[in-house]
N, C-alpha and C positions, 0 to 999 in steps of 0.2 A: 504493500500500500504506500503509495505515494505521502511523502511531506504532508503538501496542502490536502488532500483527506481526511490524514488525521487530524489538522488545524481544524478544518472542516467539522468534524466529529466533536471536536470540542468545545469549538463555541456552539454546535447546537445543544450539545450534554448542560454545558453552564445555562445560555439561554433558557433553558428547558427548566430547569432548578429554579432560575430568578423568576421567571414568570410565575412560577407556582408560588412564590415567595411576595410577588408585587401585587396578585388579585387575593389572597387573602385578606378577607376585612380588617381592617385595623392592624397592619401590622406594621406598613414600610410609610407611606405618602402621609397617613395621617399627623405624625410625629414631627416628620420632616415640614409638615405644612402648617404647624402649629394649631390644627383640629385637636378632636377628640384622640385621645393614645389609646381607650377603650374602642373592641371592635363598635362598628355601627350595627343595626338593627335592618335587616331587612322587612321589617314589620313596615316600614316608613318610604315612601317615595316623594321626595321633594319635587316642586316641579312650580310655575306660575300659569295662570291664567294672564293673557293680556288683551285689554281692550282697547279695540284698536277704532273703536269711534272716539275715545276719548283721548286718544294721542294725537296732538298738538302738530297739524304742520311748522317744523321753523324749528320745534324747544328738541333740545339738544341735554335736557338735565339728564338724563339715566346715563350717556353716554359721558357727559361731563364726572359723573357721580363715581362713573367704572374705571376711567382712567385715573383720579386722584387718589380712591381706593386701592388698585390694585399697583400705583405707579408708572402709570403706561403717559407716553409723550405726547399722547393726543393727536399726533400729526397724521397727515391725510395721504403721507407720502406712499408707493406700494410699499417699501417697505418697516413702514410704521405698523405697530401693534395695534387691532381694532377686534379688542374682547367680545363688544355690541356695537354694535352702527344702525344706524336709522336708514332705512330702503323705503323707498316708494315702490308700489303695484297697482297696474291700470288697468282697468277692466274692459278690453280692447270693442266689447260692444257697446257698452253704455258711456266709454268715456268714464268713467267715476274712477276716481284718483283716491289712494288712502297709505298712513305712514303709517310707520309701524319698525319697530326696534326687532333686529334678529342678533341673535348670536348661538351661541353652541346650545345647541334643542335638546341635549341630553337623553337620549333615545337609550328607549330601553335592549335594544339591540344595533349597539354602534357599534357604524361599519367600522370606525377607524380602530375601535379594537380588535375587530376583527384581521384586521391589514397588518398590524404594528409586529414587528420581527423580534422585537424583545419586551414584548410585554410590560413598555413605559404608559401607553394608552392603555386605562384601564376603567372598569366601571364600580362602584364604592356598590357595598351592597342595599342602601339608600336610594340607589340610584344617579348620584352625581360621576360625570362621565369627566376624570383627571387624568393628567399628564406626571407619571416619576419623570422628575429632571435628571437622575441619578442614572434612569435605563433607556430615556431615550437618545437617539443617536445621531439626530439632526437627518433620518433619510425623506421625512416628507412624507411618506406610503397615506400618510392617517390627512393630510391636506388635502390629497389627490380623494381620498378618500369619500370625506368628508362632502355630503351633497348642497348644505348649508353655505360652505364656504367661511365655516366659524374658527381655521385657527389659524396663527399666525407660526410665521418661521422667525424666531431672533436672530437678525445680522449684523448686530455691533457690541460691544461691550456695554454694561449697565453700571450704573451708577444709583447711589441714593436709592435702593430700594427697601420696598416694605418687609422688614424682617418676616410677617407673617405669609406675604409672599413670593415664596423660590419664585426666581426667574433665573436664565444663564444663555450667553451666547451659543448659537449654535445647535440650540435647543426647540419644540415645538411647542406653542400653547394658545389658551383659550379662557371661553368662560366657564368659569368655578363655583359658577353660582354663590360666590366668596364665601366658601365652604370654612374657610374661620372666622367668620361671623356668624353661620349657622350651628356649624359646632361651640358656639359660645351662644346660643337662644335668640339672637340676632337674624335681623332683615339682609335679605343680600341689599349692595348701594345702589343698585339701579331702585329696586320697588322702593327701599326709604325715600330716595329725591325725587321720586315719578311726585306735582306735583297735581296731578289730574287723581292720582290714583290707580294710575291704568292699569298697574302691575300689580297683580295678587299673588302672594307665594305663599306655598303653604302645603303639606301632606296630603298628597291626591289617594292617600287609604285609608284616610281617616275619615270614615262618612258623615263624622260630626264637625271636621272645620271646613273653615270657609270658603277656602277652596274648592270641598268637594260638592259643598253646598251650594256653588257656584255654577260648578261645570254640570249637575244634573239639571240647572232652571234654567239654563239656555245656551243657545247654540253655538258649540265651539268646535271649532277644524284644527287639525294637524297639517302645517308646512309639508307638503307632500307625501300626504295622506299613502299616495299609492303603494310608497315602498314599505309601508308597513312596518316603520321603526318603531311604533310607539312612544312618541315625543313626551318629555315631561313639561315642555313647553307647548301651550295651547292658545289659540287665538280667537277672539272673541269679533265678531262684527267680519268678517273675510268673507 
């Protein structure tokens, strides 16, 4: 057997160990990201409602809210970090125009975990769909992925960032539903700044909040319903 074989052989053997190692709940990302050190609860799906009549042509606060939270430069440049952005959709027969904030949908079968070669994309057993900085390896697979278009590539050095949020060059990420804020009983900062309201977040299995009390009294769609992710992101008014 050749050299590269066995090279071969062993970073799938390792691979194969870490990945087993990064999707256990609570074990590697949580710590490192300053959440919960206890596993999470798969009892729990986090996820938002957002109303998208009530989202403001022009206001830019959830996205303002995501960048200062999370550290990101707010720049428009391609390759600036854009965790959430505000997109527009037109309703090619009627003409009706309507905004609406997207970011990573948090599916409960993401593709980009599926893609990821060493198991840095991962899904918490909550439901929040995270990037280990520590196992991914800058190849992208989980961007190309991604039918959203919710993550970014880091291509410069960082500075000044928020301890509770890893970031590192060369590295892939996205929105975290600011999962140390929710692991600390905390609103993610887009719904706290939304200030229409637009943004409900909250445990889509708990048939007592308000969330879920939400999504059964009216009519809400999944960002491309057809592929059948089951988004923990849901849209109201579309």
């Amino acid at each position: 057997m050749s050299d590269l074989n066995i090279q071969r052989r062993r970073f799938l053997k390792t691979t194969l160990g870490a990945t087993a190692i990064a999707i256990a709940p609570g074990i590697l990302l949580f710590d490192m990201a300053h959440g919960k050190v206890e596993a999470v609860s798969g009892k729990v799906r986090w996820g938002m409602l957002i109303d998208t009549a009530n989202c403001a042509d022009g206001c830019n606060d959830c996205v303002t809210a995501c960048n200062k939270e999370n550290g990101l430069s707010g720049g428009l440049s391609p390759t600036d970090a854009q965790w959430i952005r505000k997109i527009e959709i037109k309703d090619m027969s009627s003409g009706r125009t309507q905004s609406l904030p997207m970011m990573c949908q948090h599916c409960a079968e993401p593709p980009c975990v599926d893609v990821c070669p060493t198991g840095a994309s991962f899904k918490r057993a909550d439901g929040i769909v995270l990037v280990d900085k520590h196992r991914c390896i800058g190849c992208r697979y989980c961007m190309m992925a991604c039918p959203y278009k919710a993550r970014s590539f880091v291509h410069e050095p960082l500075h000044d960032q928020n301890p509770d949020v890893p970031r590192g060059k060369g590295t892939v990420e996205g929105c975290t539903l600011c999962v140390h804020r929710v692991d600390n009983g905390q609103q993610p900062a887009c719904a706290e700044a939304c200030p229409n309201k637009s943004i409900l977040f909250g445990d889509l299995n708990d048939p007592e909040s308000e969330i879920s009390r939400r999504v059964r009294a009216v009519s809400s769609t999944q960002v491309r319903a057809d592929l059948k992710l089951n988004t923990g992101v849901r849209y109201q008014g579309l």
